[in-house]
C-alpha positions in Angstrom: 136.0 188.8 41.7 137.2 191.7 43.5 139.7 191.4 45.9 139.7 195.0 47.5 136.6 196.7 47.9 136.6 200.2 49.2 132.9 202.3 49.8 132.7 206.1 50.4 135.9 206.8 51.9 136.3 209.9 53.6 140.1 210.7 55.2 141.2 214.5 56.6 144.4 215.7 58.9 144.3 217.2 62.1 144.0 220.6 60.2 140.7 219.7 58.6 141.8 219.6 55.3 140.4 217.2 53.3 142.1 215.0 51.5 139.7 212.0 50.4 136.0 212.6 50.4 133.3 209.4 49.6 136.2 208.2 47.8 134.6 204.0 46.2 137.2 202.0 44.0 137.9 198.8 43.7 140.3 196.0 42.4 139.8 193.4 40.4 141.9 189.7 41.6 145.3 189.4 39.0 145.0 193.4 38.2 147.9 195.5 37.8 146.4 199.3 39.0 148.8 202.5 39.1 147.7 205.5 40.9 148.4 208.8 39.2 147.9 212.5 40.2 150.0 215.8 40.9 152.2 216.0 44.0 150.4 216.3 47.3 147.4 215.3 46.0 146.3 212.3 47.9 147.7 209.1 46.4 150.2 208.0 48.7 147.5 208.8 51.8 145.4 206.3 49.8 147.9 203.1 50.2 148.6 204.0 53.8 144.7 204.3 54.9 144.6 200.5 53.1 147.2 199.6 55.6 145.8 200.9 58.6 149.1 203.7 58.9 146.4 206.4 58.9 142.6 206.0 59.9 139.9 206.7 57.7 136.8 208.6 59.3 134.1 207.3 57.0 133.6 204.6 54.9 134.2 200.9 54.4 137.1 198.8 53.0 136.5 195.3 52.4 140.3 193.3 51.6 142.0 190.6 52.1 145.7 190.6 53.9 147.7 193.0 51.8 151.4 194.0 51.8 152.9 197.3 51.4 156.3 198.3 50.0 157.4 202.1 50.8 159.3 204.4 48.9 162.6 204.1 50.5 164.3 200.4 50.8 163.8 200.6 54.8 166.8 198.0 55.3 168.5 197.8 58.4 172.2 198.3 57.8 173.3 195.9 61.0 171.2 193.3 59.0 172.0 190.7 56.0 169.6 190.8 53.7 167.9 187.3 54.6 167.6 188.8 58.2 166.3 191.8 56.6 163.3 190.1 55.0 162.5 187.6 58.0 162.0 191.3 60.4 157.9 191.0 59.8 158.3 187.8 60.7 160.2 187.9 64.1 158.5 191.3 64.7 154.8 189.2 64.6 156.4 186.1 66.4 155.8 183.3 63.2 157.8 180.6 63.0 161.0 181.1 62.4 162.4 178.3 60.5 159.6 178.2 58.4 159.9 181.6 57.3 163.5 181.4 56.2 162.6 178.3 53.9 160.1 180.5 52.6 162.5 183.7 52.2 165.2 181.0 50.7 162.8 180.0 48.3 162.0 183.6 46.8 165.3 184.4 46.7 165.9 181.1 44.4 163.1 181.9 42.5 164.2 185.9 41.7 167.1 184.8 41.7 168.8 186.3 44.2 170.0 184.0 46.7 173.4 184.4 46.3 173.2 188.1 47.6 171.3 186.9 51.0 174.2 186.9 53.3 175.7 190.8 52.0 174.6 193.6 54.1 172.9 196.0 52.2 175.9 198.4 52.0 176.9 195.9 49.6 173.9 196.0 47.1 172.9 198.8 44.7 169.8 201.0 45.4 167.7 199.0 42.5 169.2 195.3 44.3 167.7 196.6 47.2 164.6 197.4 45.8 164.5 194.0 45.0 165.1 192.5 48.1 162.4 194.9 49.6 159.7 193.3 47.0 160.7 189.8 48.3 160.2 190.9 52.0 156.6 192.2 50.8 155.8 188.4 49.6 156.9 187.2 52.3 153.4 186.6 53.9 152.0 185.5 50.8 149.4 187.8 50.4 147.7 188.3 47.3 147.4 192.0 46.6 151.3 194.5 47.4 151.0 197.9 47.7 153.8 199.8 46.1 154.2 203.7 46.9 156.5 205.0 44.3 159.2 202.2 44.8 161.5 202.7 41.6 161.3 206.9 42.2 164.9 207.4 43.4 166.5 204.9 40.5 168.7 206.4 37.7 166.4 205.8 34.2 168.5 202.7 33.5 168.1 201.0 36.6 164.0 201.8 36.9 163.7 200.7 32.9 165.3 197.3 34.5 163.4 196.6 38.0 159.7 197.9 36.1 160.4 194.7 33.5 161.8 192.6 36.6 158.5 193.4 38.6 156.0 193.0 35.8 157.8 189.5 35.0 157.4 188.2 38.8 154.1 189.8 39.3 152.7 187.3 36.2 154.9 184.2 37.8 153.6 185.1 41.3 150.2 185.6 40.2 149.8 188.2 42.7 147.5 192.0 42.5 149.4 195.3 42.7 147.9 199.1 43.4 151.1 201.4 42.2 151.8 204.8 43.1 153.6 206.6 41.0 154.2 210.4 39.3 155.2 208.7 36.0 152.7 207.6 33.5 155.0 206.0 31.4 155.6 204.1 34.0 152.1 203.5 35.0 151.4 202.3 31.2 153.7 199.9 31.1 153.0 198.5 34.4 149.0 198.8 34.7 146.1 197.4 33.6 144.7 199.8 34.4 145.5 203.8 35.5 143.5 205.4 38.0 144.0 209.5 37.9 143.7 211.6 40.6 141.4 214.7 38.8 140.1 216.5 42.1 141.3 217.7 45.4 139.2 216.3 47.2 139.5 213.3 45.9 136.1 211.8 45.7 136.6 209.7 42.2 139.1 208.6 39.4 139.4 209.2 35.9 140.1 205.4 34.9 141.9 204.6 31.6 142.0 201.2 30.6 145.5 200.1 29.0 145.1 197.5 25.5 147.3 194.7 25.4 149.9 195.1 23.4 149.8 199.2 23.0 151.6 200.7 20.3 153.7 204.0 20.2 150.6 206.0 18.6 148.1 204.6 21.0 150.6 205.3 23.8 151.0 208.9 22.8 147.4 209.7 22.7 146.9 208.1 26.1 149.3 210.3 28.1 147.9 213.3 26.5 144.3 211.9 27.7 146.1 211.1 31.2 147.9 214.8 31.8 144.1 216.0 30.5 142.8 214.5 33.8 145.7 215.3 35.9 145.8 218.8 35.1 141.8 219.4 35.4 141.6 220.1 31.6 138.4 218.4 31.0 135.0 217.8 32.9 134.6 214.2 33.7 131.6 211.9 35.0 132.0 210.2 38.0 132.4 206.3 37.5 
């Protein structure tokens, strides 16, 4: 069962340059999918047409209620963190109390509740990172969109939080598309990579990840991956 859908996706600035042309991908319900490509190229324009943030001018996108996470932590400073992740919530008009329960309760559950009354001067840039992946579940939707969330993290800290999401993604049972300029990072968190190959960007190289990849395995797939980034090879269009 897919659970996003999208058909011959076109997408250009006011300059006319085009950045997505017939673009058709899709995601499978409980898949893990990072986005790969060269700066500028297109990827984080893909996750904010999926939103709505920009308009595409052709094409169809079939989805059910999504969530997006940005690249910076987008916290209000005058706000605790609870208050922090109940903003969608007052900003749509929802019910109030009931959201709280439900912020309480993913904060008990990722353990984090006892930070939900600091302000997020208080918290480290990977705590808040955190907190910012709770106030994407907030709504409960099935499928987050993550735009290079971990990219401003020392090595350390990004090792810890890419372990911390994978583990909550399984518990959650939820669908991720993540953009990111890492593939290490997009092996260890994907099921499967989509490259950006073309600008345009009017298809994907896709490499599936095995379970359980070894070292060797690992090693021959970023080679195959910065192949397709790079342009190195001629590829068919899936």
């Amino acid at each position: 069962m897919n659970i996003l859908e999208a058909k011959n996706i076109t997408f250009s600035y006011d300059d006319d340059s085009i950045i997505l042309k017939n673009l058709s991908f899709h995601i499978k319900k409980g898949e893990l999918i990072s986005i790969v490509g060269g700066s500028g190229c297109g990827k984080s324009t893909i996750l904010k047409i999926l939103t709505g943030i920009e308009k595409n001018s052709q094409g169809n996108i079939n989805t059910n209620d999504l969530s997006y996470m940005p690249q910076s932590d987008t916290l209000l400073p005058w706000r605790n963190i609870l208050d922090n992740i109940l903003l969608p919530a007052e900003i749509k008009k929802e019910n109030l109390k009931k959201a709280k329960e439900k912020a309480i309760t993913y904060l008990k559950r990722l353990e984090l509740f006892d930070y939900a009354y600091n302000f997020p001067k208080d918290l480290s840039g990977g705590m808040k990172q955190r907190i910012c992946f709770i106030r994407a579940l907030i709504n409960d939707n099935e499928l987050l969109l993550l735009d290079e969330p971990f990219s401003a993290l020392d090595s350390i800290t990004r090792e810890d939080l890419q372990k911390w999401l994978l583990k909550n993604l399984s518990l959650l049972k939820k669908s991720m598309i993540f953009i990111t300029h890492d593939i290490d990072e997009a092996i260890f968190l994907s099921n499967r990579i989509l490259v950006c190959s073309e600008k345009p960007i009017s298809f994907f190289k896709e490499f599936n990840i095995p379970p359980n990849i070894n070292s060797e395995q690992k090693l021959q797939l970023k080679k195959e991956i910065l192949k397709a980034i790079k342009g190195e090879a001629s590829y068919e269009k899936n």
